[in-house]
N, C-alpha and C positions, 0 to 999 in steps of 0.2 A: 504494500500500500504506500503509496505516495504522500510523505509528509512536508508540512512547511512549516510548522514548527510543533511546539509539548503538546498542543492541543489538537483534538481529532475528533470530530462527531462522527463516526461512521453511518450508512445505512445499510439497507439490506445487501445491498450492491456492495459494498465492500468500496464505494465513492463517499468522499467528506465533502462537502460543501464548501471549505475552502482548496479541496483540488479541482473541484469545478471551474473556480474563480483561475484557478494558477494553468488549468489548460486552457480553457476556453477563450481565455483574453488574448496568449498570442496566435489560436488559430485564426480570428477575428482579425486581428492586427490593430487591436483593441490594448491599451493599457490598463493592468489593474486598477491602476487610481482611478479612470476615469470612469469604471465599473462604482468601484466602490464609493465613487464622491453619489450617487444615484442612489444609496443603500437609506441615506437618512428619511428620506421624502417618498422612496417609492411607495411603500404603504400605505399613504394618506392620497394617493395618487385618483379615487374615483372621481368623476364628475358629476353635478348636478344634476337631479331629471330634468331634460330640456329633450325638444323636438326641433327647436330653430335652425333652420339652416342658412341663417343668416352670418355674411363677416363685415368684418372694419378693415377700411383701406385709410393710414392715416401720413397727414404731412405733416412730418414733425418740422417747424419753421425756426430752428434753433437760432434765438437772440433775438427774438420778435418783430415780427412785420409791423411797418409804421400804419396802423387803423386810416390814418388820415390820408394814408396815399393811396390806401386799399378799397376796403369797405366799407369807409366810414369818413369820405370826403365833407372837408368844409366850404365850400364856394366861400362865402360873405365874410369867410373872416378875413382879420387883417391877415399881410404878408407871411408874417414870421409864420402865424398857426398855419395858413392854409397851404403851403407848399407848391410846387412845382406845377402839380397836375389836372387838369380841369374835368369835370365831371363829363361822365355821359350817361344814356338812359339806356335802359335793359329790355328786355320783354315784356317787365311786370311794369303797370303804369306807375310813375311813382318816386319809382326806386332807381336811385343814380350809383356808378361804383367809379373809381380812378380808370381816366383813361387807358393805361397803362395795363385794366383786365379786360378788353372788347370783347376777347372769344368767354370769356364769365358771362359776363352780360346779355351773348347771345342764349345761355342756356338756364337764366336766371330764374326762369322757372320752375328750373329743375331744382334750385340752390336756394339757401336759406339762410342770414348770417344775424349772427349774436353781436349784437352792439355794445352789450353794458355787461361783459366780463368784471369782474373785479375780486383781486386778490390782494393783499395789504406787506408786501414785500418785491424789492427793485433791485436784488443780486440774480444772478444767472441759476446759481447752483438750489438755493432754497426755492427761488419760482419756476425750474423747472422739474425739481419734485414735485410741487405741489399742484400744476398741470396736470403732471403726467401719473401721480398717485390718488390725487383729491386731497390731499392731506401736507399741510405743513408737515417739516419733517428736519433738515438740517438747519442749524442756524447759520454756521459759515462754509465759508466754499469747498466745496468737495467733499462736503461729511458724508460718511457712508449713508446709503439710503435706506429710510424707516419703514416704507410703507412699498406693496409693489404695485409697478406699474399696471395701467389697463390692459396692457396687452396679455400680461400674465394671469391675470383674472379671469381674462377670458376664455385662457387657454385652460386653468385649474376645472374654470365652470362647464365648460363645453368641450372642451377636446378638439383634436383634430372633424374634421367631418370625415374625410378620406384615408386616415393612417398609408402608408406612414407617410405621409405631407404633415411636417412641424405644422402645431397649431398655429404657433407665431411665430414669424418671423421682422426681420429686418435687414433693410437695402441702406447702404451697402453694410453697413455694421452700426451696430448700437454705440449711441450716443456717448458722448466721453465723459459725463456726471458720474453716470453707471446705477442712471435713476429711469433706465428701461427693464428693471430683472424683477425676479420674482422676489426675491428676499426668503422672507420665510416659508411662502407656501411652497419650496424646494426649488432644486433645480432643473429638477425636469420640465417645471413650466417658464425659464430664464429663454428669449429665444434663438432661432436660429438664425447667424449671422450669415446672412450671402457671401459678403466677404470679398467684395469684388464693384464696383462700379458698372455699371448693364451698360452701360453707353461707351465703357473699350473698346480697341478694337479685338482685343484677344479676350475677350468677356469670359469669365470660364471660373464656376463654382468651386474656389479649393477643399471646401469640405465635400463634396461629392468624389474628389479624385482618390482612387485605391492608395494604400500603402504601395510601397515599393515591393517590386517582389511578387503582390499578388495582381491575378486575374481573375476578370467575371468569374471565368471557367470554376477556378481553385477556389475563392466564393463561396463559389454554389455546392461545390464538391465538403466544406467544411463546416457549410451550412448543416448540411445532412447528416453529419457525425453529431452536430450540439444536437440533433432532435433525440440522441440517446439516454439525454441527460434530463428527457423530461420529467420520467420517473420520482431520480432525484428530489426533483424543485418540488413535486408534490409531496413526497415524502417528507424531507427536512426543515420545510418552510410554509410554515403556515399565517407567517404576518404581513405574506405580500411582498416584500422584497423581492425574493429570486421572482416572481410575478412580473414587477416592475424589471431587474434587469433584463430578462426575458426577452421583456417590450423591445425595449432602448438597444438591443442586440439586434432585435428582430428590426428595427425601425434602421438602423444605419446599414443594416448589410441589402436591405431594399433599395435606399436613399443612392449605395454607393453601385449597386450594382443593377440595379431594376431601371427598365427601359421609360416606365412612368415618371419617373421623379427626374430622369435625366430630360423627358422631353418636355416636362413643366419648365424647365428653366432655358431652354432654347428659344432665347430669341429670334433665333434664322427662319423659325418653325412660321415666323409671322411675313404677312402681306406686307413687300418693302414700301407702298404707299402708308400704309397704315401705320409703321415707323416713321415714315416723315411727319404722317397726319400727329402723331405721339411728339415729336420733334427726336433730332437724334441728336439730347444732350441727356445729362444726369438726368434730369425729371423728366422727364418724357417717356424714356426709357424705362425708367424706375418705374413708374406707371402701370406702364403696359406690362412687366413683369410681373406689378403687383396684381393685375387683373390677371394673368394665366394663374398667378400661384392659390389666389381666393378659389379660380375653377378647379385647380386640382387637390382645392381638400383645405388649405387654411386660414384659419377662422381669424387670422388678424395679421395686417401687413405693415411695417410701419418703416413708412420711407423718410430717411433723416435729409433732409434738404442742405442748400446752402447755409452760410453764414449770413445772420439776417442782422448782425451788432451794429447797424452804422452809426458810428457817433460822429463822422469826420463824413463829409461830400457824399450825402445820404442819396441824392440824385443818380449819381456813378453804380452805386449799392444797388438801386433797387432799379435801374436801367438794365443792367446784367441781370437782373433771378427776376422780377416779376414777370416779362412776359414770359419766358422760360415755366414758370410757372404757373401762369395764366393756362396756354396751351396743354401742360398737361393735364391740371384738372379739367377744363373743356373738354378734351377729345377722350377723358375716362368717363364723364359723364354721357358724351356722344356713344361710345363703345358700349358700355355696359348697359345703356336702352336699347342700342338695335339688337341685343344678343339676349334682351327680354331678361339681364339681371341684375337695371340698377332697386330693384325694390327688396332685393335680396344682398344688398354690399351696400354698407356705410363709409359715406366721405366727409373724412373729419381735418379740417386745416387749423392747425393751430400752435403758438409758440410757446415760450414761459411768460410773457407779458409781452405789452404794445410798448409804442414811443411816447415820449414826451412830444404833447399838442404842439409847446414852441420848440421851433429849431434853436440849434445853441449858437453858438458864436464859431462853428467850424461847420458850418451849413448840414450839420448833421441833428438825429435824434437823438435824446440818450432812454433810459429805461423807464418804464411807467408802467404800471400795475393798477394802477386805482379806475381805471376804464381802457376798458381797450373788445377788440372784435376776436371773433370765430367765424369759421364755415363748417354749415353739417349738410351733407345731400343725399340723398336715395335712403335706403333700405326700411323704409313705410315713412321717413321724415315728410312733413310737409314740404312741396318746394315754393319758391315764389315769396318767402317769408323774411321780416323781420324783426326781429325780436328784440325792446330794449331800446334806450337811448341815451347818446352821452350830452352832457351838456353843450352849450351853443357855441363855445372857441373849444370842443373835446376834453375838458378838465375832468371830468368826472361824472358817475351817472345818475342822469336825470330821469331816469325809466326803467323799472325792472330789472333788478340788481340780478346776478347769476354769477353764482358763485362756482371753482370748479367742479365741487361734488357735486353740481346740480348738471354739470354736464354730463360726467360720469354715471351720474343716474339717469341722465335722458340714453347715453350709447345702450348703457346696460338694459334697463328697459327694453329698448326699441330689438334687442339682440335675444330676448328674449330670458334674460339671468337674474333669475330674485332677486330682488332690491331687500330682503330681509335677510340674504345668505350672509352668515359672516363664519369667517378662516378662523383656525388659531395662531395667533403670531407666535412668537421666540420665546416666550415666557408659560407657553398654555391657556393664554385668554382670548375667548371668543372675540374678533375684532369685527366692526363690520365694513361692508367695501364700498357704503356709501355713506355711513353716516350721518349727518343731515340734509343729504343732498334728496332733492325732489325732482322729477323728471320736468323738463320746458314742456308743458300742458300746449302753448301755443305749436309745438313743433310737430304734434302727435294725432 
């Protein structure tokens, strides 16, 4: 018998559960560690009863888009507030957005934006916790994160729809706070980094590519050895563990060697009009990925955008990424109606906070939290809506205050994940994933 060290559970088999561990990982080309970092959470690993087959496609707008150049233009104020860009009108009568989104506006019906966000903190790292958790949570820059993100939530509540398509994921890679992971409700629901930029020219998923050494072929051929060890896991383990590694075995050797997971990520796979129509830069691209990866099974995409900090020649800044931006949310919203699944995919644009209404003295914005915008569209949201209003030079709001968690209770809602469900955090206590947040009644 095969030992690794004083200790030995045996079973019938004359196999210990950790020589499971000590073969199984290098026929995989799997590391122990990264078996065993999966041992703490995989047990708690069910999900919610749910039926939705609904996901979230999100832009993360890291450093926050200026409201006032966006969604949330001032004509009549003075110089300094109003900026650079002059309104235009949409589909919906009424309702104006910055020149600089024309293809938005053509589909404004489809789109919906939250005028009177407001959260009470102006650092990058605490407000884009508290965006992306609902919850305050560091006080200074880079504290490790308290609370997990939506995406993780989502993934804990619902799961994959398609296994093994990662519930969540993120283009190209999660955010650099490290206020996109799961935290406590494990790692298994932390997501899957693309890891690559879709708009390369040599675009190509690293975590999809085999170890060295091996092939499909060899794979598949050592695949069929772990299915001897089923016995095993039933025997020895009855708290779900080997259950979960099982998964996360079975989930990467699909991922790296199954012909479905490789041709979700194929963007060659698409109409080169339909890349142009996408644009062929980060966001466009990112986009359209994010739309195959929702088709083939993942309930939450989250695409990390440009650099949105302009405090210096805020004009330069947002001449380079808005329309860039503009275009891809447009032709996601375009694509996912003609394919009959924008009522099924949530489009959620948003940063850790807006700009400061006046420009400073480097024709830039700097951070502002006390009113600022969102964008939500598709997946049963009203379109055509506005919700909310900031004061008359953008100071502050004048109209229907929304707070994060109320956002996060309207995605969740609308996704269909109890608003009463709460995790255990890190200490054993029932926390909840919305807390006081209430779903936007007007958006529903």
């Amino acid at each position: 018998m095969l030992r690794i060290d004083s200790h030995s559970f045996q079973n019938c088999c004359g196999v210990t559960r950790r020589n499971f561990l000590q073969i199984g990982a290098p026929l995989l080309g799997l590391g122990i560690a990264d078996l065993l970092r999966l041992e703490s959470q995989a047990a708690d690993a069910g999900h919610l009863t749910s039926t939705s087959k609904k996901s979230l496609i999100i832009f993360w707008t890291d450093g926050g888009v200026s409201q006032q150049d966006s969604y949330d233009v001032k004509p009549d104020a003075p110089d300094e507030y109003r900026g650079m860009y002059q309104p235009i009108g949409t589909t919906v009568p009424g309702v104006v957005l910055s020149e600089r989104l024309p293809l938005q506006a053509k589909v404004m019906d489809r789109l919906s934006v939250v005028r009177s966000v407001h959260h009470e903190n102006g650092i990058h790292a605490p407000s884009a916790h508290w965006m992306q958790t609902g919850y305050f949570g560091p006080t200074l820059a880079r504290n490790a994160a308290q609370k997990p993100a939506l995406g993780s939530v989502i993934a804990r509540s619902l799961g994959s729809r398609q296994p093994p398509m990662p519930a969540y994921v993120t283009i190209p890679k999660s955010e650099s706070f490290g206020y996109q992971g799961a935290v406590y409700l494990g790692k298994a629901f932390n997501p899957f980094e693309v890891g690559a930029d879709p708009n390369a020219k040599d675009f190509k998923v690293p975590n999809l590519s085999l170890p060295g050494g091996l092939t499909a072929r060899s794979v598949e051929s050592r695949r069929a050895l772990l299915k001897t060890f089923d016995t095993l896991r039933r025997d020895i383990d009855d708290s779900g563990v080997m259950e979960g590694l099982d998964t996360f075995k079975s989930q990467a050797l699909e991922m790296v060697a199954g012909d479905r997971m490789r041709a979700a990520f194929d963007l060659s796979a698409e109409d080169p009009q339909l890349r142009d129509q996408y644009g062929r830069h980060r966001y466009g691209l990112s986009a359209l990925l994010a739309r195959r990866l929702v088709e083939a099974g993942a309930r939450c995409v989250n695409i990390n955008t440009g650099n949105w900090d302009h405090h210096n020649d805020i004009a330069k800044g947002l001449d380079e990424h808005l329309p860039p931006l503009d275009r891809a949310i447009a032709t996601l919203v375009e694509d996912l109606s003609m394919r009959g699944l924008l009522n099924d995919v949530i489009i959620y644009c948003a940063g850790e906070f807006g700009r400061t209404p006046r420009m400073n003295g480097h024709a830039g914005r700097d951070h502002w939290s006390d009113c600022f915008s969102v964008l939500l569209a598709g997946g049963g949201i009203q379109g055509g809506r506005v919700v909310g209003a900031s004061e008359k030079w953008g100071g502050g709001v004048r109209d229907r205050l929304v707070t994060p968690l109320d956002l996060l209770a309207t995605i969740y809602h609308t996704l269909g994940i109890p608003l009463d469900a709460h995790f255990e955090d890190s200490s054993g206590r029932p926390t909840s994933i919305v807390g006081g947040g209430r779903p936007i009644q007007e958006l529903l």
